[in-house]
C-alpha positions in Angstrom: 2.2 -11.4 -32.0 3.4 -8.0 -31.4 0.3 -6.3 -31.2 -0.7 -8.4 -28.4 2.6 -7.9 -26.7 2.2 -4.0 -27.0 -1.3 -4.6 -25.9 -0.9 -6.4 -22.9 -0.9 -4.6 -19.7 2.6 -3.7 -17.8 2.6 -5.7 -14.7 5.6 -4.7 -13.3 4.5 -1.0 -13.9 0.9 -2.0 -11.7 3.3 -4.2 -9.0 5.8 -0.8 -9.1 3.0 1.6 -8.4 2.1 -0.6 -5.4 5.0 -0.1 -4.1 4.3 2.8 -1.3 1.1 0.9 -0.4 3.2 -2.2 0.4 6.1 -0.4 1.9 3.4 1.5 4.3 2.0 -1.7 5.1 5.4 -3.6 5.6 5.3 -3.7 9.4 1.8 -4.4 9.8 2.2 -7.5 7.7 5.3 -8.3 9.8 3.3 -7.9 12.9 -0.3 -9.4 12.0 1.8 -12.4 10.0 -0.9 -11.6 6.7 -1.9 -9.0 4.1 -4.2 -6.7 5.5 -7.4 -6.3 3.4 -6.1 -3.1 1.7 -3.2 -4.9 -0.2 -5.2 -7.7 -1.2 -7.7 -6.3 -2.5 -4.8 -4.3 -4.2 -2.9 -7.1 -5.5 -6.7 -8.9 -7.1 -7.7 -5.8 -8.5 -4.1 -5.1 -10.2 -4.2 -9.1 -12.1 -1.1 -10.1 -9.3 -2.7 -12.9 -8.4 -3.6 -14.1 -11.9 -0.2 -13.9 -13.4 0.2 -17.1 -14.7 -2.9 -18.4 -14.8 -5.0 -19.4 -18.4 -5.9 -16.1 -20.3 -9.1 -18.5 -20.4 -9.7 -17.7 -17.2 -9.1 -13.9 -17.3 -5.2 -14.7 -16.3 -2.1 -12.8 -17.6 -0.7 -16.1 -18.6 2.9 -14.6 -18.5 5.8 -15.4 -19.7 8.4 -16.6 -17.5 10.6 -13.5 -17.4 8.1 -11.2 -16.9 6.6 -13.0 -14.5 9.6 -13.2 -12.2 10.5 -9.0 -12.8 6.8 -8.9 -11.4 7.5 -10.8 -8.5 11.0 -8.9 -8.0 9.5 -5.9 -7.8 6.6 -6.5 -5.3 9.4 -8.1 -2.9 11.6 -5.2 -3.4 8.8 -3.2 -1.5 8.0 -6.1 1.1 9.6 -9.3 1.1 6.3 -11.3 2.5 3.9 -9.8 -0.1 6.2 -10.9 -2.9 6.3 -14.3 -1.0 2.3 -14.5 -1.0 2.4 -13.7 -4.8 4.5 -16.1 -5.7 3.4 -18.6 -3.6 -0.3 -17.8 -5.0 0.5 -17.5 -8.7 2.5 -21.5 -8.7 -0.8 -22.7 -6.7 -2.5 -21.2 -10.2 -1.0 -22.9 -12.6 -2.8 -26.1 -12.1 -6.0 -24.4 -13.6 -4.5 -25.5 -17.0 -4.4 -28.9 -15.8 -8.1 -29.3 -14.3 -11.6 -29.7 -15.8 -12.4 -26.2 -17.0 -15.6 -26.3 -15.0 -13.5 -26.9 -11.8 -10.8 -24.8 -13.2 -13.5 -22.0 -13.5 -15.1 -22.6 -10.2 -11.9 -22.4 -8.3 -10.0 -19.7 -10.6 -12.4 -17.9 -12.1 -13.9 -15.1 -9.4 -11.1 -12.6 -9.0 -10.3 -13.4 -5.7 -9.8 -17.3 -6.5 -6.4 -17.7 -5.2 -5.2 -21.1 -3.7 -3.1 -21.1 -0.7 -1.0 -24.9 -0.8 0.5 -26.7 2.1 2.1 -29.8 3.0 -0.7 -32.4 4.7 0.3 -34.5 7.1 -1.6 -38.4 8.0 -5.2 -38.0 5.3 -7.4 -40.5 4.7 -9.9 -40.5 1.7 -13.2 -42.1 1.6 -15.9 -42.5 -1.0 -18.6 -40.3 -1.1 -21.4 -39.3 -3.2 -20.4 -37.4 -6.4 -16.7 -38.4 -6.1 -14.2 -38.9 -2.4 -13.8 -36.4 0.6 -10.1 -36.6 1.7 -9.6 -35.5 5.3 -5.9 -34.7 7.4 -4.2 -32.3 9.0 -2.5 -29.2 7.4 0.4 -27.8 8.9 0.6 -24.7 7.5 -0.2 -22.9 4.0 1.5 -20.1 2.6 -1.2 -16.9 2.1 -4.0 -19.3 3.7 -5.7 -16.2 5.4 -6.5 -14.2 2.5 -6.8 -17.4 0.2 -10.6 -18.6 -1.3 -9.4 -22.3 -1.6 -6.8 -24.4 0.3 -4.8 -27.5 -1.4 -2.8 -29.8 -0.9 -0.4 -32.6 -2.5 -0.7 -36.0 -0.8 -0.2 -39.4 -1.9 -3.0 -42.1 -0.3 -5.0 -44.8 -1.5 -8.9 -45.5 -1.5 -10.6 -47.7 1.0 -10.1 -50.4 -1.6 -6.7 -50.1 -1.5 -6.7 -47.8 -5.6 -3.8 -45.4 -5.7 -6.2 -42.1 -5.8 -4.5 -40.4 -9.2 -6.4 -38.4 -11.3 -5.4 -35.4 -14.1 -2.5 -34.1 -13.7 -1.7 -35.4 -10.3 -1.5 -38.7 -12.1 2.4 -38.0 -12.9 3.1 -37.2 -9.2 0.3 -39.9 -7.9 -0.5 -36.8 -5.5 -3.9 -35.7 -6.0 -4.9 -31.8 -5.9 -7.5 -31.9 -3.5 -8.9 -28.5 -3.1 -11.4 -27.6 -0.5 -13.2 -23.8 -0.4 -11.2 -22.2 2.5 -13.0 -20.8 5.9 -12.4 -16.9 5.7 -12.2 -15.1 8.9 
């Protein structure tokens, strides 16, 4: 066990030695209301978005602690990066929960971050190969630089079925993931 500690890469060291890029880039973030290109493709090359997702799929799997020093320290530099990371890396964690094939598709290119939002009215119909849910989103944290939106919603098929499936079962709230538009 301690060799794989030891060998394990320091992720507060790589979110630390961000911190000039991000505090450089603090008021453009404030003003554009996203991260700029730059210090996303910063954060996905450094593993910061992958923190505590499956070492199965190429994720630090963290351990709490760690995980939260990480955070700490990107926020110390700028306060919405270290909201985007957060907000990115507890999207992540369902990829322990789904399919590994839709865990994989979703999670495993190294930008696949999830951006999650409240949905507001959604209806869900039936379609081939399984149901399209449609509703309005009101907002999702990191949405702009995200490569899949979801949301939790509770609804019912056409034929009146609770829609519960995997993990979503103990909520009945189903992740419904859709690839997100990027600009």
């Amino acid at each position: 066990m301690d060799a794989v500690l030891h060998d394990s890469p320091d992720y507060v060291a790589r979110a630390r030695a961000l911190g000039p890029a991000l505090a450089e880039a603090a008021d453009e973030i404030e003003l554009g209301r996203e991260l700029p290109a730059s210090i996303v493709s910063a954060l996905i090359d450094n593993g910061l978005f992958r923190l505590l997702q499956p070492r199965s799929l190429g994720g630090a799997e963290l351990d709490p602690m760690t995980y939260i020093r990480v955070v700490e320290e990107i926020a110390s530099h700028d306060a919405s990066t270290g909201w985007c990371v957060e907000q990115a890396n507890g999207c992540s964690m369902v990829a322990a929960f789904l399919d590994p094939e839709v865990a994989q598709e979703i999670f495993g290119p190294s930008d696949g971050i999830v951006a999650w939002g409240p949905v507001g009215p959604a209806e869900v119909h039936t379609v081939p190969g399984g149901f399209r849910l449609t509703g309005a989103w009101n907002f999702a944290s990191g949405s702009h630089h995200a490569s899949w939106l979801g949301a939790h919603v509770v609804t019912q098929r056409p034929d009146g079925a609770a829609l519960c499936r995997g993990m979503a079962a103990k909520f009945c709230a189903p992740c419904c993931f859709r690839r997100a538009g990027r600009r």
